[in-house]
Jmol script that loads the backbone (N, CA, C; Angstrom):
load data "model"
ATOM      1  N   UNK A   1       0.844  -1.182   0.000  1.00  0.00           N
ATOM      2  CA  UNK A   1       0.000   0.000   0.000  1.00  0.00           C
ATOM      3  C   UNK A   1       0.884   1.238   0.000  1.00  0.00           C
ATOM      4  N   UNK A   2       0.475   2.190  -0.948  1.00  0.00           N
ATOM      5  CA  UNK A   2       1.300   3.501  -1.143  1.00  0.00           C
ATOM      6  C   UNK A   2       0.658   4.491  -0.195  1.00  0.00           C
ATOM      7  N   UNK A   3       1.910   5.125   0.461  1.00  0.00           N
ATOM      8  CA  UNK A   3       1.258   6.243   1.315  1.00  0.00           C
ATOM      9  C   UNK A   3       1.171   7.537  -0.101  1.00  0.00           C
ATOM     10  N   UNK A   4       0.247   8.505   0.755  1.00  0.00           N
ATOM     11  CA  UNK A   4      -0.445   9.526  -0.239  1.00  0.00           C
ATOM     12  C   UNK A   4       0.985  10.730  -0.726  1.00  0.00           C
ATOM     13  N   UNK A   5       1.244  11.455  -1.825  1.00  0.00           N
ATOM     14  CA  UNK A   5       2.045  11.934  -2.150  1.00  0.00           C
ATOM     15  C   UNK A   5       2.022  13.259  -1.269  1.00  0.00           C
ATOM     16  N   UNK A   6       1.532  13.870  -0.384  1.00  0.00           N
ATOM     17  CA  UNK A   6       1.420  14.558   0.209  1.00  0.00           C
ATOM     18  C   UNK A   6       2.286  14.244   1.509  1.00  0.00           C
ATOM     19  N   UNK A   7       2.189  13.088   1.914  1.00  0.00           N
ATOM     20  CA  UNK A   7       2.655  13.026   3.160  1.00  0.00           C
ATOM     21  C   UNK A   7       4.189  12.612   2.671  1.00  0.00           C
ATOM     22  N   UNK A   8       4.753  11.900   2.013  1.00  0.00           N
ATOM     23  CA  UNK A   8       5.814  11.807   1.213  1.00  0.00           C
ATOM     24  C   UNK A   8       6.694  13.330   1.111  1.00  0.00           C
ATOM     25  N   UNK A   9       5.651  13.704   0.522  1.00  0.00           N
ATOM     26  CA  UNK A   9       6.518  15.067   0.038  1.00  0.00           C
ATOM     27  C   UNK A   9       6.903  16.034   1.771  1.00  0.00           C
ATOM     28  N   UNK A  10       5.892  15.983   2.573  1.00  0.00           N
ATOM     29  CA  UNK A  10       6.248  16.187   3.971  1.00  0.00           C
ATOM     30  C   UNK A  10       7.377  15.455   4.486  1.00  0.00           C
ATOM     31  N   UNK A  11       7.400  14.778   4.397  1.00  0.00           N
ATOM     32  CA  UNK A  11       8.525  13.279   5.241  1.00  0.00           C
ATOM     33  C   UNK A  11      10.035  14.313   4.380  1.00  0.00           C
ATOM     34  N   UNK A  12       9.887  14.204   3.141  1.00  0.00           N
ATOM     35  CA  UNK A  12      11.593  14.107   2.425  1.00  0.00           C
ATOM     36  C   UNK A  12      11.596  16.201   2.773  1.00  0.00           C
ATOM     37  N   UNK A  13      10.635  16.658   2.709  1.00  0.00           N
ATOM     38  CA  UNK A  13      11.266  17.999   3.197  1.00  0.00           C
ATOM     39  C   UNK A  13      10.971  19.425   1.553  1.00  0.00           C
ATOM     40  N   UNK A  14       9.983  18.474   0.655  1.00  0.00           N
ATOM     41  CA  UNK A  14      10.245  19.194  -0.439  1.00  0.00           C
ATOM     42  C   UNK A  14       8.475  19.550  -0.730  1.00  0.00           C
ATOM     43  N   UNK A  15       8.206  20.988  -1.204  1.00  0.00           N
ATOM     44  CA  UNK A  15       7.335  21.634  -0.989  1.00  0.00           C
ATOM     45  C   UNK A  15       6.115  21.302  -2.223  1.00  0.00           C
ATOM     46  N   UNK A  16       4.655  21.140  -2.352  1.00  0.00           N
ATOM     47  CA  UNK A  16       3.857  20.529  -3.169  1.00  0.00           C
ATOM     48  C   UNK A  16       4.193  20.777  -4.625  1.00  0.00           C
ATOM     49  N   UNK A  17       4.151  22.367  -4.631  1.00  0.00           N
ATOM     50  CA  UNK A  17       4.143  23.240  -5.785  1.00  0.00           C
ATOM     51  C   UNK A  17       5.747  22.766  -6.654  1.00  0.00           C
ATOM     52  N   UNK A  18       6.667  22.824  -5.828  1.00  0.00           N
ATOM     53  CA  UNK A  18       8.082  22.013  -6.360  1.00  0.00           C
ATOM     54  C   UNK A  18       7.952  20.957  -7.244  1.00  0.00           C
ATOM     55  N   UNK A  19       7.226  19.852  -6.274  1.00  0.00           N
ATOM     56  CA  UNK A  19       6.941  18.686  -7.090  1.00  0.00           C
ATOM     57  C   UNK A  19       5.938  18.886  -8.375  1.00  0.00           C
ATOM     58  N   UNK A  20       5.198  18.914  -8.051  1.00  0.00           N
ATOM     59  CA  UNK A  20       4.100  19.546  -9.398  1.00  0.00           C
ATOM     60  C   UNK A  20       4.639  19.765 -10.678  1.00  0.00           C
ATOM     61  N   UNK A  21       5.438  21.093 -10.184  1.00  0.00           N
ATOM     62  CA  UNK A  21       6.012  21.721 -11.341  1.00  0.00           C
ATOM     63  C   UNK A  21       7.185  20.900 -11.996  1.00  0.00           C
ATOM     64  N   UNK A  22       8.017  20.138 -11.172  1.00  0.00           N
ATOM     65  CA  UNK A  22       9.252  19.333 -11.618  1.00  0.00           C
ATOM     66  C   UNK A  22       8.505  18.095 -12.634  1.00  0.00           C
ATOM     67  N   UNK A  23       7.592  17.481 -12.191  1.00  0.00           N
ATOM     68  CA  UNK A  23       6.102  16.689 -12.565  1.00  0.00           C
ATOM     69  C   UNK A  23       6.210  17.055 -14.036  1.00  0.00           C
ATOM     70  N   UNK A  24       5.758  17.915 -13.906  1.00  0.00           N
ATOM     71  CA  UNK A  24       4.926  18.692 -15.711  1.00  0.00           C
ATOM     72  C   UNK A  24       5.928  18.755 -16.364  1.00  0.00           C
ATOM     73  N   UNK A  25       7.065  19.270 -16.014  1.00  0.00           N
ATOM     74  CA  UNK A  25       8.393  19.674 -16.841  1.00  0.00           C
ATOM     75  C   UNK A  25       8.884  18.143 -17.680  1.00  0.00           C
ATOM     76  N   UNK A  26       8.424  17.171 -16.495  1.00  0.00           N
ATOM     77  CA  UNK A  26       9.136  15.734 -17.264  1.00  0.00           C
ATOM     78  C   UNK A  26       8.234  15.609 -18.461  1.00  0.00           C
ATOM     79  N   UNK A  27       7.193  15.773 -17.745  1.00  0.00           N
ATOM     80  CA  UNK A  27       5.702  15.338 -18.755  1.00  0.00           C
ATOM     81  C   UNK A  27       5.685  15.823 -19.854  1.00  0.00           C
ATOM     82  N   UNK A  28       6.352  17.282 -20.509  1.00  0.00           N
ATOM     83  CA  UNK A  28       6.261  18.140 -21.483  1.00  0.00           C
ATOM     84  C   UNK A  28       7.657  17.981 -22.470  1.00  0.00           C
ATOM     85  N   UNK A  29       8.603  17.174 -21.277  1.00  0.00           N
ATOM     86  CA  UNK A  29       9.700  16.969 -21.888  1.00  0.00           C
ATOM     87  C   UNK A  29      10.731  18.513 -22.247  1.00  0.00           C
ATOM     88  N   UNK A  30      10.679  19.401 -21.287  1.00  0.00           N
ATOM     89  CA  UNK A  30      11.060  20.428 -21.429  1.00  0.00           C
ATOM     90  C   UNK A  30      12.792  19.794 -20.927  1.00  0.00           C
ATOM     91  N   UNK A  31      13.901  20.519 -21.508  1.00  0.00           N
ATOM     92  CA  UNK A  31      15.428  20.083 -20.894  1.00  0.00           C
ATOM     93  C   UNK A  31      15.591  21.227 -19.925  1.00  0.00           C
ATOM     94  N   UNK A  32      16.546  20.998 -19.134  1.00  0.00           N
ATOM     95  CA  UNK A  32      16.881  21.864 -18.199  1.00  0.00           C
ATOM     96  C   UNK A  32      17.141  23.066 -18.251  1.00  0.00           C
ATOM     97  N   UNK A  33      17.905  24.158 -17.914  1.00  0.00           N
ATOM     98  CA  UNK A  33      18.556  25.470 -18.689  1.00  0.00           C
ATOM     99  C   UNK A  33      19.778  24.939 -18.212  1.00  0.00           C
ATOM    100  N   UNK A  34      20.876  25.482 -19.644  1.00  0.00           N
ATOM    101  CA  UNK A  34      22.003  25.674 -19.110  1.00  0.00           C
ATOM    102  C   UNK A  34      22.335  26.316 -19.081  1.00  0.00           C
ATOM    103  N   UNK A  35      23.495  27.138 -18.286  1.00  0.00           N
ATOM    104  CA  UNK A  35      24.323  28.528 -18.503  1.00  0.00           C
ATOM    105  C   UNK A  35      25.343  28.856 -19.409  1.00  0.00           C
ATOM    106  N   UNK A  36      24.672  29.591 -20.272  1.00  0.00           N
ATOM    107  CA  UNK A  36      25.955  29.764 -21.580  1.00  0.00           C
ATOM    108  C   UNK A  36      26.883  30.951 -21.025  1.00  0.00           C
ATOM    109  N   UNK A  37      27.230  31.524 -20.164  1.00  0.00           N
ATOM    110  CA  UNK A  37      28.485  32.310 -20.067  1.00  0.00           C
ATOM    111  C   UNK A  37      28.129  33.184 -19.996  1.00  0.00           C
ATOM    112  N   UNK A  38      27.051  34.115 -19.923  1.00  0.00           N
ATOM    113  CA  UNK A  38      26.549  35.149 -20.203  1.00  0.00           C
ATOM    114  C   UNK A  38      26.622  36.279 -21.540  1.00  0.00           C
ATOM    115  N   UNK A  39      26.990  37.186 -21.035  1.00  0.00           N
ATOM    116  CA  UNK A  39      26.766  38.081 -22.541  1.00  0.00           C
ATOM    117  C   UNK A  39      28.393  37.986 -23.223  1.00  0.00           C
ATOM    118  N   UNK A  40      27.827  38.115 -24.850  1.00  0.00           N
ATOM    119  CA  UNK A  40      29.199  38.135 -25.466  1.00  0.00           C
ATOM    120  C   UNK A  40      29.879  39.447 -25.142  1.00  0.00           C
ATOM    121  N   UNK A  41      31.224  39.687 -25.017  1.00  0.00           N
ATOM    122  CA  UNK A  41      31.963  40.916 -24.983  1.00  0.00           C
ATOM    123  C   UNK A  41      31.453  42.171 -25.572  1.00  0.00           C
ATOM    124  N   UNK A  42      31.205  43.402 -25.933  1.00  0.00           N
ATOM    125  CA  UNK A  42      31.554  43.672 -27.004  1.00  0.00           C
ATOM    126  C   UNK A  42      32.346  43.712 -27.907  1.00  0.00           C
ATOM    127  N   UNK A  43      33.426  44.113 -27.297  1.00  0.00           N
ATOM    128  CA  UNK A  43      35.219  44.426 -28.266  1.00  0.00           C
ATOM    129  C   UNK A  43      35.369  46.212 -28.273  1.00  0.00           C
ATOM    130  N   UNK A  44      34.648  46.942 -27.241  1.00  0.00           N
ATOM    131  CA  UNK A  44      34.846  48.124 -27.214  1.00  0.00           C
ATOM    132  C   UNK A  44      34.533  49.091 -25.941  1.00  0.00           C
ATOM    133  N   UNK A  45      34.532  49.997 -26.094  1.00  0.00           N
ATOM    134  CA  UNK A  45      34.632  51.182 -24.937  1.00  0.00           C
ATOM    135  C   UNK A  45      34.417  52.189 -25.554  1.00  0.00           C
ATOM    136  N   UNK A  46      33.471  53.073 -25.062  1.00  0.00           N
ATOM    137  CA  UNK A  46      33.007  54.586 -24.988  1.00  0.00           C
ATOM    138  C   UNK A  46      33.837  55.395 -24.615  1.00  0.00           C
ATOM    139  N   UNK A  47      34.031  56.602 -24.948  1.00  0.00           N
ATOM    140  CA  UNK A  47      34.174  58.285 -24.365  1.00  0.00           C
ATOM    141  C   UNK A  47      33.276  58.551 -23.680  1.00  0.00           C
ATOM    142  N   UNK A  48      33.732  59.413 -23.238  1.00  0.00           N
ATOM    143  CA  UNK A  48      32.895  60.285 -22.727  1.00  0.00           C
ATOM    144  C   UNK A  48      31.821  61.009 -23.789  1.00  0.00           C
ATOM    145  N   UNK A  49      32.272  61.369 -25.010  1.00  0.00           N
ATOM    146  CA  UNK A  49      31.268  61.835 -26.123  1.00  0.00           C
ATOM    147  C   UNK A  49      31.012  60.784 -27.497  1.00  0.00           C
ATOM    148  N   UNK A  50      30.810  59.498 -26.376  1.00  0.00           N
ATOM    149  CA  UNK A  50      29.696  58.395 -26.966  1.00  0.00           C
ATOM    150  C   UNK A  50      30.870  57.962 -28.225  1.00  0.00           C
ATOM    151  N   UNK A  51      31.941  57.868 -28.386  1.00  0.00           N
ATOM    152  CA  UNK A  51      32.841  57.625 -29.576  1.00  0.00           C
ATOM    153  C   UNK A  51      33.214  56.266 -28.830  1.00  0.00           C
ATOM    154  N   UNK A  52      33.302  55.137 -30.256  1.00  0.00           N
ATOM    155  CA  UNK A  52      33.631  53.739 -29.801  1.00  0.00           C
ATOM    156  C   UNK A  52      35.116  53.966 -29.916  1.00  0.00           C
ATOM    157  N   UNK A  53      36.007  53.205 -28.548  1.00  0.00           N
ATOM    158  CA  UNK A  53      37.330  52.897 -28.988  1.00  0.00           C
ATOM    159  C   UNK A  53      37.296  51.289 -28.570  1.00  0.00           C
ATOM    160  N   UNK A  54      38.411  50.526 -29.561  1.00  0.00           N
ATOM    161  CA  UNK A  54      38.238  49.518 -30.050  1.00  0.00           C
ATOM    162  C   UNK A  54      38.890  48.852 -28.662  1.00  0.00           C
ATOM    163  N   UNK A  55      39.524  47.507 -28.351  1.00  0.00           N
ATOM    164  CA  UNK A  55      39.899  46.819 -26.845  1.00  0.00           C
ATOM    165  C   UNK A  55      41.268  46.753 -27.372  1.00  0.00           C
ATOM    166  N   UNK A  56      41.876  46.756 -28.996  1.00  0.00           N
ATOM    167  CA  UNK A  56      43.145  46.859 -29.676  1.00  0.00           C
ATOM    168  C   UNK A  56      43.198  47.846 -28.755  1.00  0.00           C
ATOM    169  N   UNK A  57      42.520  49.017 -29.306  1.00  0.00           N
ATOM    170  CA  UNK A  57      43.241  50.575 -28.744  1.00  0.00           C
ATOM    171  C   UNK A  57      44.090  50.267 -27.196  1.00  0.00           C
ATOM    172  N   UNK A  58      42.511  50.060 -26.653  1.00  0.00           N
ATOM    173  CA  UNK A  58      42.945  50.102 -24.953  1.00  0.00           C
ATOM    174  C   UNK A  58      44.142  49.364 -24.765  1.00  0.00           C
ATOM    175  N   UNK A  59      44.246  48.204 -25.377  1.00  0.00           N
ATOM    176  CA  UNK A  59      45.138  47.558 -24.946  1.00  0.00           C
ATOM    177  C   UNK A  59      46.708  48.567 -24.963  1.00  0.00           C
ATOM    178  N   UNK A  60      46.931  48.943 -26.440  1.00  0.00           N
ATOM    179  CA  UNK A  60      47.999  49.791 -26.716  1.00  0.00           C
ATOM    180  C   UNK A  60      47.821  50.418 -25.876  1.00  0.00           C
ATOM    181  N   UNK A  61      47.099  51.463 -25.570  1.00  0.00           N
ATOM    182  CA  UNK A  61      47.027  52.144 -24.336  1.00  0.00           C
ATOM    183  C   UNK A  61      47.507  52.139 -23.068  1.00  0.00           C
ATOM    184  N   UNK A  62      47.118  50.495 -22.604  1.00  0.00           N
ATOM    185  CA  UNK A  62      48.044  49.831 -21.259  1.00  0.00           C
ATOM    186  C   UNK A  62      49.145  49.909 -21.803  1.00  0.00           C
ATOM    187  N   UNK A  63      49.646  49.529 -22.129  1.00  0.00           N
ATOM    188  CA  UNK A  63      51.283  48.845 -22.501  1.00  0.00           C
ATOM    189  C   UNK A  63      51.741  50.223 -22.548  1.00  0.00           C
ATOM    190  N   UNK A  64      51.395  51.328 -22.897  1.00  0.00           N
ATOM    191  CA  UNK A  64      51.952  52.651 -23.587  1.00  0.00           C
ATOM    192  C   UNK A  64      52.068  53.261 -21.722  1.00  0.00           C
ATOM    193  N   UNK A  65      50.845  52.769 -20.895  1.00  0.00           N
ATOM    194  CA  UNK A  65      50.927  53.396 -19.682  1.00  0.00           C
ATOM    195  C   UNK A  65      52.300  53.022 -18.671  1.00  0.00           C
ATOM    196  N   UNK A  66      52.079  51.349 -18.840  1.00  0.00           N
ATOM    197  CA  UNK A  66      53.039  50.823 -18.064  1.00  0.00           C
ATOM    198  C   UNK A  66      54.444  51.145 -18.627  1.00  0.00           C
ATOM    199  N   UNK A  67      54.441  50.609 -20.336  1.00  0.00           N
ATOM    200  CA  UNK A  67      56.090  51.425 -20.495  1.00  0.00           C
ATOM    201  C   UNK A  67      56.361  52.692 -19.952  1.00  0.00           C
ATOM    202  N   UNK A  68      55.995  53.430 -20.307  1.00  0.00           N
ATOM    203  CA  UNK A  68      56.600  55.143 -20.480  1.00  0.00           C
ATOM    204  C   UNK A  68      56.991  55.099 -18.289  1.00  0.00           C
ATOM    205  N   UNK A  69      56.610  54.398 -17.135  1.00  0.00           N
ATOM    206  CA  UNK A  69      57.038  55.023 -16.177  1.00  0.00           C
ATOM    207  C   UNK A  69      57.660  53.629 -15.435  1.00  0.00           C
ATOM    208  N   UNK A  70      58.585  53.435 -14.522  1.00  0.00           N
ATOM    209  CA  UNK A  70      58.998  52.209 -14.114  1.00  0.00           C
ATOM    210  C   UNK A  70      58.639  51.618 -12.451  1.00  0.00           C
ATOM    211  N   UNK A  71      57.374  52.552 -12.312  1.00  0.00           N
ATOM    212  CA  UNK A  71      56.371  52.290 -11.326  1.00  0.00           C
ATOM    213  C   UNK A  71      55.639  50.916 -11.560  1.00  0.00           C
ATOM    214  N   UNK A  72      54.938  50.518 -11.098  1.00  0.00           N
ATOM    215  CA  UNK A  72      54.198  49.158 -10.638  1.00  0.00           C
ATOM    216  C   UNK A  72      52.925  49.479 -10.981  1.00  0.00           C
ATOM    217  N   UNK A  73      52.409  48.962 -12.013  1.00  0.00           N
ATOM    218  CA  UNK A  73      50.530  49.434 -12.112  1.00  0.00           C
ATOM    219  C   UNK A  73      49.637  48.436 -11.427  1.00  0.00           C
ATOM    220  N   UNK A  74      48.580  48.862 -11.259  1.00  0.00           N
ATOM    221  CA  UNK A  74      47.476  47.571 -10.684  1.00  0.00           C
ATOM    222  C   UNK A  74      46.279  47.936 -11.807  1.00  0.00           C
ATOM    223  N   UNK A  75      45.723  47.213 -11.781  1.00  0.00           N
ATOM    224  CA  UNK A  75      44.290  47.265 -12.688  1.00  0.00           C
ATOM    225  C   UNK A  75      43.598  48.517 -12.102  1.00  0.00           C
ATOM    226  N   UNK A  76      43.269  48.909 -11.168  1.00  0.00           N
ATOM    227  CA  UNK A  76      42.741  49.601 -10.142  1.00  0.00           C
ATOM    228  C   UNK A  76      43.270  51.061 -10.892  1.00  0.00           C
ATOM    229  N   UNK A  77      44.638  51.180 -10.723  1.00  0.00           N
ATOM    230  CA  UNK A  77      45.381  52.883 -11.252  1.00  0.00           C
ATOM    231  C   UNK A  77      45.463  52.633 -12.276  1.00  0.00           C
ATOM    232  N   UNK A  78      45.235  51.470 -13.618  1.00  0.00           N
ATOM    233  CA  UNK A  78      45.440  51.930 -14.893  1.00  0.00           C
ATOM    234  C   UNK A  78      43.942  52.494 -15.371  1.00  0.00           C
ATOM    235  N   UNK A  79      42.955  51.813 -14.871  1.00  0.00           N
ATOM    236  CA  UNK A  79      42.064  52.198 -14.741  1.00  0.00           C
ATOM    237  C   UNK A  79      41.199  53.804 -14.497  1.00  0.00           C
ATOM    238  N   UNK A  80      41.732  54.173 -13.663  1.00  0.00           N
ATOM    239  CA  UNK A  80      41.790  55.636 -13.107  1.00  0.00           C
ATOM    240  C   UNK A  80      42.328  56.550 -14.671  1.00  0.00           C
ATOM    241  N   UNK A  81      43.687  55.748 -14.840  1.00  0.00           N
ATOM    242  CA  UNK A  81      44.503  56.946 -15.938  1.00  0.00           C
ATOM    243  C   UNK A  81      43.855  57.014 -16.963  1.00  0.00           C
ATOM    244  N   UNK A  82      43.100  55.318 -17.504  1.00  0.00           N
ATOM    245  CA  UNK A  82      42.292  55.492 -18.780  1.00  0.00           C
ATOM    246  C   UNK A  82      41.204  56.522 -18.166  1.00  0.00           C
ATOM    247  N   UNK A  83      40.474  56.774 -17.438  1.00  0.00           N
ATOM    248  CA  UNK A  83      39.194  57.262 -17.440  1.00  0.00           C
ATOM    249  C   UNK A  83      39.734  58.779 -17.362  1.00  0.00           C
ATOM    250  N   UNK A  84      40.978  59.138 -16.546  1.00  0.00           N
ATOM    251  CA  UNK A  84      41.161  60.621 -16.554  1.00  0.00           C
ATOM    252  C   UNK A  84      41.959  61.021 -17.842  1.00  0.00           C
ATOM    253  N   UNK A  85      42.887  60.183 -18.290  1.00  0.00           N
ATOM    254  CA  UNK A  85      43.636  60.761 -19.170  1.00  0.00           C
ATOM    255  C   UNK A  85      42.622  60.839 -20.878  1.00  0.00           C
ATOM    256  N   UNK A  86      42.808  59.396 -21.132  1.00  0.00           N
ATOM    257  CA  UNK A  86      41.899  58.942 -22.321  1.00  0.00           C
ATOM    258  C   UNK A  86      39.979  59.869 -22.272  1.00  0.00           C
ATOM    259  N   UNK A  87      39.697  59.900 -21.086  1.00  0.00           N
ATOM    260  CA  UNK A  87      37.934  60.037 -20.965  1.00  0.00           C
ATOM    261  C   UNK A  87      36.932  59.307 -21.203  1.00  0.00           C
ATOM    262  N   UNK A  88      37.618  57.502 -20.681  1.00  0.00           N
ATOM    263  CA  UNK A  88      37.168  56.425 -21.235  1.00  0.00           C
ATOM    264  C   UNK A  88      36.322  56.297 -20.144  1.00  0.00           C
ATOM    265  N   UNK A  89      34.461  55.389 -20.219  1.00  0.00           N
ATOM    266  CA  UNK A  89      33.990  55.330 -19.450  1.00  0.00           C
ATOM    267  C   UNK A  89      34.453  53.590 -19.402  1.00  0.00           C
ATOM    268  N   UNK A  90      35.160  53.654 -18.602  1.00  0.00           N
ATOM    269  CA  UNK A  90      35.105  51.918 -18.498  1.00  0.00           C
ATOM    270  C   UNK A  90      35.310  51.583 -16.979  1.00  0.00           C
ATOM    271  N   UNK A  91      35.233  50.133 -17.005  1.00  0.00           N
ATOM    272  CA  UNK A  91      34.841  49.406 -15.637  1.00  0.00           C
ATOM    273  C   UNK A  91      36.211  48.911 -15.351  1.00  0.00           C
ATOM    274  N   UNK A  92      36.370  48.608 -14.324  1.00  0.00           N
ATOM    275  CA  UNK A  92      37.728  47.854 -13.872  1.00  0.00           C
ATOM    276  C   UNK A  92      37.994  46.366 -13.888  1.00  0.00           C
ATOM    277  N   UNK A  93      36.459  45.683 -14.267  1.00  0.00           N
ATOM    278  CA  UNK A  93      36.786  44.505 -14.954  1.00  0.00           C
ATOM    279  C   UNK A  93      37.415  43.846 -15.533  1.00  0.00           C
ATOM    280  N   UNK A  94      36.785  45.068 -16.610  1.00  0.00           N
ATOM    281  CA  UNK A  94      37.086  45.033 -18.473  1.00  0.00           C
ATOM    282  C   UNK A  94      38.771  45.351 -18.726  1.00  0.00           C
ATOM    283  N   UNK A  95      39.570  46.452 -17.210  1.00  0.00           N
ATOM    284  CA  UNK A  95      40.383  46.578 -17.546  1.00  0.00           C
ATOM    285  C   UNK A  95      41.716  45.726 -16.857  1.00  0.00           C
ATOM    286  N   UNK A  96      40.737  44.488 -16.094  1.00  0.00           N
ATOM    287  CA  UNK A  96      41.225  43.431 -15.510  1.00  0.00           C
ATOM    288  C   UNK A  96      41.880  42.473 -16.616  1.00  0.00           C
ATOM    289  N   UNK A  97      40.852  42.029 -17.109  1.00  0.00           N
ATOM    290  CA  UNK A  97      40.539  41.083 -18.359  1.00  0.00           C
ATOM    291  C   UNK A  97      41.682  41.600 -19.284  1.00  0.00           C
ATOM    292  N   UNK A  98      41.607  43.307 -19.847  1.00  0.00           N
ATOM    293  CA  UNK A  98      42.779  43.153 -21.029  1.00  0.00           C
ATOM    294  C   UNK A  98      43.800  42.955 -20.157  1.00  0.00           C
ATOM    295  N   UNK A  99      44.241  43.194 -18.803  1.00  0.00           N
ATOM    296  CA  UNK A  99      45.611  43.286 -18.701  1.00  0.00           C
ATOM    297  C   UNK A  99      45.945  41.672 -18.132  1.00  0.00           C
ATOM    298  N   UNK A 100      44.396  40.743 -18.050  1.00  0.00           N
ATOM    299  CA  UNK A 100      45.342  39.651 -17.933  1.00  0.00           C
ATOM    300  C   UNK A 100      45.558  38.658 -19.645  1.00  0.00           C
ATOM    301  N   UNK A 101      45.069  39.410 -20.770  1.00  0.00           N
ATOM    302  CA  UNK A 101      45.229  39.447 -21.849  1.00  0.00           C
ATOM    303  C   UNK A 101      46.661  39.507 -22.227  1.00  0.00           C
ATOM    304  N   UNK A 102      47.133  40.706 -21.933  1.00  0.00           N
ATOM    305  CA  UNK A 102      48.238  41.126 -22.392  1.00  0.00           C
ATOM    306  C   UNK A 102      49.491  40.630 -20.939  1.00  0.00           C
ATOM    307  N   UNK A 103      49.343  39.952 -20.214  1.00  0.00           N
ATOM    308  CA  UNK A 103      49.887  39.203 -19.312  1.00  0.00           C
ATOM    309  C   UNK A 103      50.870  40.245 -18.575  1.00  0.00           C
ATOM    310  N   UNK A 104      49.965  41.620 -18.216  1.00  0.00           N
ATOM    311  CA  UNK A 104      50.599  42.340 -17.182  1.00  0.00           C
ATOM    312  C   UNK A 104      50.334  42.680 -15.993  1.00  0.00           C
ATOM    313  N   UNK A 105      49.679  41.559 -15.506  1.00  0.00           N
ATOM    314  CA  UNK A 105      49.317  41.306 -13.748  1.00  0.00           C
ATOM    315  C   UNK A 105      50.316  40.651 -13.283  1.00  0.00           C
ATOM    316  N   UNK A 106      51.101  40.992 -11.822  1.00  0.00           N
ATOM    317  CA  UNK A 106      51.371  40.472 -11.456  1.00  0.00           C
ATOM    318  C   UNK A 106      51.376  39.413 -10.289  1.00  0.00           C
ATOM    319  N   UNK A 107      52.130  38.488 -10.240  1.00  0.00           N
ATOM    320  CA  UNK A 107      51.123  37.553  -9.279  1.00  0.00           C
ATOM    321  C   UNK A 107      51.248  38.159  -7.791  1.00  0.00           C
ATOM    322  N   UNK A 108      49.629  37.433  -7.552  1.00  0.00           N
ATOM    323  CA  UNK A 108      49.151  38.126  -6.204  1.00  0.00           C
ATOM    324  C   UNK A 108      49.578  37.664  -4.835  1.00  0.00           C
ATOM    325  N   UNK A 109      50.178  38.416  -3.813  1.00  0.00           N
ATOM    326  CA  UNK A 109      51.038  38.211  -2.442  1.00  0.00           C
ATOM    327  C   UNK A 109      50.557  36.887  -2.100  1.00  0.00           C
ATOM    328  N   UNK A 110      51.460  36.091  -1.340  1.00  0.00           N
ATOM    329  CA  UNK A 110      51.061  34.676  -0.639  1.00  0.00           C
ATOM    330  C   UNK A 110      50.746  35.679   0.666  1.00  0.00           C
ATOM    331  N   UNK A 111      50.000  35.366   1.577  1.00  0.00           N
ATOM    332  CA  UNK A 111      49.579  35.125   2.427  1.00  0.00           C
ATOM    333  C   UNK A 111      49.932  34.570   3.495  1.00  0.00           C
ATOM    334  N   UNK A 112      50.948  34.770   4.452  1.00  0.00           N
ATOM    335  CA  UNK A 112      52.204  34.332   5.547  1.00  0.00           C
ATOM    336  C   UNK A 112      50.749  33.913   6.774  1.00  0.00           C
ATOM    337  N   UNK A 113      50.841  32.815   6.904  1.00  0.00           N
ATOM    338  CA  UNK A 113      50.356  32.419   8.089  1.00  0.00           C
ATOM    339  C   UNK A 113      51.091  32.582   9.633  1.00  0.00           C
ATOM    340  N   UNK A 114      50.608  33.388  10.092  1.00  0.00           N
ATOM    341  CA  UNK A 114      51.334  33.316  11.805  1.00  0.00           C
ATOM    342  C   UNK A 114      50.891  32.743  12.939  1.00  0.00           C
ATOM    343  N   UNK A 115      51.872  32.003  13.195  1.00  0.00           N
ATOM    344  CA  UNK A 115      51.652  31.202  14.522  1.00  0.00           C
ATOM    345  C   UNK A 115      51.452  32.160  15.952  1.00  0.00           C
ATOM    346  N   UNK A 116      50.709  31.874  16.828  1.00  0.00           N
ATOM    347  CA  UNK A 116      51.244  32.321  18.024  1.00  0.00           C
ATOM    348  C   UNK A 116      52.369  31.844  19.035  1.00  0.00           C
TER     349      UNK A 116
END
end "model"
wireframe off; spacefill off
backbone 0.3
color backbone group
């Protein structure tokens, strides 16, 4: 004798409407979602007066920042220089991504564990 799907679904911890819906989905033969990666790139960056510059540019751009001074950049201050110098509206992501593109991050501090 089968106990009722109600009390089942009480016992394992999973809510009516859950089941139902998981139910129909088999029934309709719908597939799961998968996650495609989200949005494609564009391949560009704005001004300030709405003009596309290309991720070539920016890139030249980094390399042109870091050569010309023999200071240490972080994504963080190249970032800053594109937006003040250039008048680029960009994110610090984007300017994560080219510079681990162009392989000018450097690697990040270990972490010294101390004993007492």
């Amino acid at each position: 004798m089968g106990y009722p799907v109600r009390t089942v679904l009480r016992i394992v911890g999973v809510l009516e409407a859950t089941w139902y819906a998981r139910k129909k989905r088999e029934e309709q033969g719908e597939k799961p979602k998968v996650y495609s990666g989200g949005r494609p790139q564009p391949g560009y960056s704005l001004t300030s007066g709405k003009k596309r510059i290309s991720d070539e540019q920016i890139k030249e751009w980094l390399l042109e920042a870091v050569a010309g001074d023999g200071n240490a950049y972080g994504y963080r201050k190249l970032t800053v220089h594109l937006q003040r110098e250039k008048s680029l509206i960009i994110n610090k992501k984007k300017v994560y991504r080219l510079c681990q593109e162009l392989e000018l991050l450097r690697p990040q501090r270990q972490v010294k564990t101390k004993y007492p």
